[in-house]
C-alpha positions in Angstrom: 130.7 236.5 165.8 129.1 238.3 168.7 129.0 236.5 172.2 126.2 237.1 174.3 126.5 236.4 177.8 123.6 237.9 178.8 119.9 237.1 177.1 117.7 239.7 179.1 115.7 241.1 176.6 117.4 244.3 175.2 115.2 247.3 173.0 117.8 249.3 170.9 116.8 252.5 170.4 118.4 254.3 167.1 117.7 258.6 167.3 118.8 261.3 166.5 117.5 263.8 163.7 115.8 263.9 160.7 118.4 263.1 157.3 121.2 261.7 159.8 121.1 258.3 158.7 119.5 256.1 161.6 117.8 254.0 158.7 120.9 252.6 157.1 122.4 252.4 160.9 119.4 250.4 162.1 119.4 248.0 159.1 122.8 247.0 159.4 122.3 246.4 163.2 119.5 244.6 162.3 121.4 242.2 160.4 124.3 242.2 162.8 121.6 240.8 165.9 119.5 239.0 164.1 116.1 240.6 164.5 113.3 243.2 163.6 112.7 247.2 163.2 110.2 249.4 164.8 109.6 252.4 163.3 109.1 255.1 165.9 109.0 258.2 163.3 105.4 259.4 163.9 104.7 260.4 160.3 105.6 257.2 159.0 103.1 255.7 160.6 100.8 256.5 157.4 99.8 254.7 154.4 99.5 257.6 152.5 102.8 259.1 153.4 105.6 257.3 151.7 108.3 260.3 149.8 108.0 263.1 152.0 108.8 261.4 155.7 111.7 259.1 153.6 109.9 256.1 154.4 112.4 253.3 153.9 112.8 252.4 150.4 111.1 248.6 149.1 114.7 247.1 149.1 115.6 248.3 152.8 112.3 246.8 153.6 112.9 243.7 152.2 116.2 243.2 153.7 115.1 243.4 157.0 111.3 243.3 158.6 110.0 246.6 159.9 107.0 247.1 161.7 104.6 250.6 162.6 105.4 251.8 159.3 102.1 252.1 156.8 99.8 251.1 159.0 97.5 254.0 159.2 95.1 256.1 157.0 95.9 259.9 157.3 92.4 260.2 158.3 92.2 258.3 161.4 93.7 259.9 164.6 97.0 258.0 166.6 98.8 259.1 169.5 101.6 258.7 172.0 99.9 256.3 174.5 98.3 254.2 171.3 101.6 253.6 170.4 103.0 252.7 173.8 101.2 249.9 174.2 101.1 248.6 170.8 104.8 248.6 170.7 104.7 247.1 174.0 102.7 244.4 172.7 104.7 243.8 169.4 108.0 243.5 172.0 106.2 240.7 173.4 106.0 238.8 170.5 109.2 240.3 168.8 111.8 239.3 172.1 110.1 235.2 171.7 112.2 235.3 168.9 115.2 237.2 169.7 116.4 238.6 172.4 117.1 241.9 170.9 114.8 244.4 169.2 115.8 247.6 167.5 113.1 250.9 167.1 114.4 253.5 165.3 113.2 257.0 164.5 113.6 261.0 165.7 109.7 261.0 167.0 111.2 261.9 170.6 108.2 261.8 172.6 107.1 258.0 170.8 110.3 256.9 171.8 109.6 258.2 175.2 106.6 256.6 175.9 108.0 253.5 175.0 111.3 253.6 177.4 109.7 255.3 180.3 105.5 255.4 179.7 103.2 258.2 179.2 100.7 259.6 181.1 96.9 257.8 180.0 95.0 260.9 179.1 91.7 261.0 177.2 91.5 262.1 174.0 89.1 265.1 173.7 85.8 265.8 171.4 86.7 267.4 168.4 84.7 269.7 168.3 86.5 270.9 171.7 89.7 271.1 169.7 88.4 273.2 167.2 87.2 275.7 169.6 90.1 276.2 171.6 92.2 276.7 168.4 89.5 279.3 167.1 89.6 280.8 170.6 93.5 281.2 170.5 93.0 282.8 166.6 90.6 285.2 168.1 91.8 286.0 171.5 95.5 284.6 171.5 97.4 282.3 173.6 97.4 284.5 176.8 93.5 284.0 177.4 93.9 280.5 177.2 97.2 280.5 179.8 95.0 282.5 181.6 92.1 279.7 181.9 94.6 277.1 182.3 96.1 278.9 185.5 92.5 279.2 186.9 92.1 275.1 186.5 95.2 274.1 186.6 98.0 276.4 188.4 99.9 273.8 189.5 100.8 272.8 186.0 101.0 276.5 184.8 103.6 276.7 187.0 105.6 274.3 185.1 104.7 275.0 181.3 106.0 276.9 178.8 102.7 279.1 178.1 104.2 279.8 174.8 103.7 276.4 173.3 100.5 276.3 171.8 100.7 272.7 171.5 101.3 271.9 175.5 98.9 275.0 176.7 96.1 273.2 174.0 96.8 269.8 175.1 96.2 270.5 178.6 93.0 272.6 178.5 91.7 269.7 176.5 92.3 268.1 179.4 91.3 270.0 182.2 87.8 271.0 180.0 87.2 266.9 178.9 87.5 265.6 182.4 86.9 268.8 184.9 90.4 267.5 186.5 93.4 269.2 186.8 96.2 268.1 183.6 98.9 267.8 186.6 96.3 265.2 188.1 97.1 262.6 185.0 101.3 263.3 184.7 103.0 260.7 186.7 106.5 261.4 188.1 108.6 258.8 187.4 109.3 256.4 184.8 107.3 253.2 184.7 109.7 249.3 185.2 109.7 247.9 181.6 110.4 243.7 181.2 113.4 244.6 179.1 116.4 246.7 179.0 116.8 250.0 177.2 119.8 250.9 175.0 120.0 254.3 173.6 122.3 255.1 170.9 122.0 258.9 169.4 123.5 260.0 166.2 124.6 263.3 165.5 127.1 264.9 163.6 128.7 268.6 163.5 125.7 270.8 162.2 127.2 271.8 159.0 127.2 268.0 157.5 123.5 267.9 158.7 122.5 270.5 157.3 124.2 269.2 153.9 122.6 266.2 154.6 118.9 267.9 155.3 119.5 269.8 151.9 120.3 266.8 149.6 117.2 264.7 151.1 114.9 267.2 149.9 116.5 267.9 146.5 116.1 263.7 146.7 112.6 264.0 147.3 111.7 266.5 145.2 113.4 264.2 142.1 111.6 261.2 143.3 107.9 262.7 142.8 107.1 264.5 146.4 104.8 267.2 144.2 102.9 264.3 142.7 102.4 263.1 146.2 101.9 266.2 147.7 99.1 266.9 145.0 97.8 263.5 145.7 96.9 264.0 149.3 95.9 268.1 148.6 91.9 267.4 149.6 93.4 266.4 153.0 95.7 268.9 153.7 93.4 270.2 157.0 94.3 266.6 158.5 97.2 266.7 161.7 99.0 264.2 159.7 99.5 266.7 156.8 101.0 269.6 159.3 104.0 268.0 158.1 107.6 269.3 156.9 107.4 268.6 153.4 104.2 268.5 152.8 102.9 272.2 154.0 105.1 274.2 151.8 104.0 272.1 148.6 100.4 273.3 149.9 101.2 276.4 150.1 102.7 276.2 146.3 99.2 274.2 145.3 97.4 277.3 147.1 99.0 279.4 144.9 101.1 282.0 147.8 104.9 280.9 146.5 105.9 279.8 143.6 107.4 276.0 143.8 111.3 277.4 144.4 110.1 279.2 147.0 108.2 276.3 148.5 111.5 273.7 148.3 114.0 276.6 150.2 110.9 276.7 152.7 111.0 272.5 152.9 114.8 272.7 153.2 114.7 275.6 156.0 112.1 274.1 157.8 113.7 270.7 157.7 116.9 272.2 159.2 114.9 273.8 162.3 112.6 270.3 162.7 116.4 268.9 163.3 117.5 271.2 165.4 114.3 271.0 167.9 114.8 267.1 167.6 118.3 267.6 168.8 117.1 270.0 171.7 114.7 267.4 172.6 117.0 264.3 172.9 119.4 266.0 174.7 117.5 266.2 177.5 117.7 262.5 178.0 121.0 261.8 179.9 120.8 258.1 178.6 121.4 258.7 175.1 125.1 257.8 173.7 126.0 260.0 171.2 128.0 259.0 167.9 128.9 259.5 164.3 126.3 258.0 162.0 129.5 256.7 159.9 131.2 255.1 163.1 129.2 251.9 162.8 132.4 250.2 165.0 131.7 252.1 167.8 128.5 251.8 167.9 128.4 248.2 167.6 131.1 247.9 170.5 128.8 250.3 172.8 126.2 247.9 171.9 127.9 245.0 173.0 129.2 246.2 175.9 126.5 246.9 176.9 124.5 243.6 175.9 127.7 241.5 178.2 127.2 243.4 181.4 124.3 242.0 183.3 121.4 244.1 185.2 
């Protein structure tokens, strides 16, 4: 029987990377406080996408209420800052219940917007988009770091102009509003009305790896083809750039055969981890543990939950 001395509404966050087991950690936490799951794994957000992004299974489901997961066509467009304030929203309603909420998931910069906000930025035309990606085909990334230094050298300064993703992101920007990106990051994390408690799970690389390799040998016994071949006339779709589901394309396509295809899942799988872990340990508020040290994580947990702020 747990003792709470203090009742201040308390989000705990589960992370850590892909295959390390923060479903079965969340769920028994979950049953240990009382309450309900977010899911903050940003491919799970899809209704579509069940095998390939281990979406919990029907019984895990049924044990304990999670929310965010299967809401979503792939078709339709979500984001960082959509998601901040709809888990925002849900907290609202989840903390009149309990005083404890768990969200659980590897999507760092989800969970990020959640515990410390994001900056509002405008989504841009689509037709934008697909310019600037044609642009970077035909001319390559330096032309484009070299228009986002004219309109933006402050955040140029500050990028790494070898991430397509970040240089894309804020030309979108700079182009969609005629404002500099830098203009729209804030500083400093916002003040949320609860408190944040960050557990990470990690073990030595080796067992996650093991771990990374078994999931997909899982998945490919459970039907991921069949689901992969399913979704084929939407592979174009952002939600499909997905581990898993691009190297079954790839097979479809005909340019590997299917072996070739699951050793490209399980190598791929293995980097996605290991740029997860690069990710989260930049956040100094994370406490690290063993997935299969449940003990210690629950007495972190309470400590933490009997020391008032």
């Amino acid at each position: 029987m747990v003792t709470m001395i203090d009742d201040a509404p308390s989000l705990i966050v589960i992370t850590g990377p892909t295959a390390i087991g923060k479903t079965n950690v969340a769920i028994e936490l979950a049953k240990i406080y009382k309450t309900e799951i977010i899911s903050c794994d940003s491919r799970q957000f899809y209704k579509e996408l069940v095998i390939g992004v281990a979406r919990p299974s029907p019984e895990e489901l049924a044990t304990i209420r999670h929310h965010m997961i299967g809401f979503l066509p792939v078709t339709e467009s979500y984001n960082a800052y959509r998601f901040e304030n709809d888990v925002l929203d849900l907290c609202k309603k989840l903390f009149q219940k309990s005083a404890r909420t768990i969200m659980v998931g590897g999507s760092g910069l989800y969970m990020h917007a959640v515990t410390h906000g994001i900056d509002d930025l405008p989504d841009p035309a689509p037709e934008l988009r697909q310019e600037l990606k044609e642009r970077m085909q035909s001319e390559g990334i330096e032309a484009l770091g070299a228009q986002l230094k004219s309109l933006d050298p402050s955040y140029y300064q500050t990028v790494d102009i070898k991430n397509p993703k970040r240089l894309l992101r804020a030309l979108e920007v700079c182009l969609t509003t005629g404002l500099p990106y830098s203009g729209f990051r804030r500083g400093h994390p916002v003040q949320r009305p609860f408190r944040t408690i960050k557990i990470g799970l990690m073990s030595d690389r080796k067992k996650l790896y093991e771990r990374v390799n078994m999931r997909v040998d899982m998945m490919m016994e459970n039907g991921l083809l069949d689901e992969v071949q399913s979704l084929y006339e939407y592979q174009s779709l952002n939600a499909l750039n997905t581990v898993g589901y691009k190297e079954l394309f790839l097979y479809l396509d005909g340019f590997c055969t299917l072996s070739d295809a699951v050793e490209k899942i399980r190598t791929n799988t293995r980097r996605y981890a290991k740029r997860q872990l690069t990710w989260l340990a930049k956040d100094p508020g994370i406490q690290w543990f063993d997935p299969e040290n449940l003990e210690a994580v629950k007495e972190y947990i309470n400590q933490r939950l009997n020391v008032r702020v």
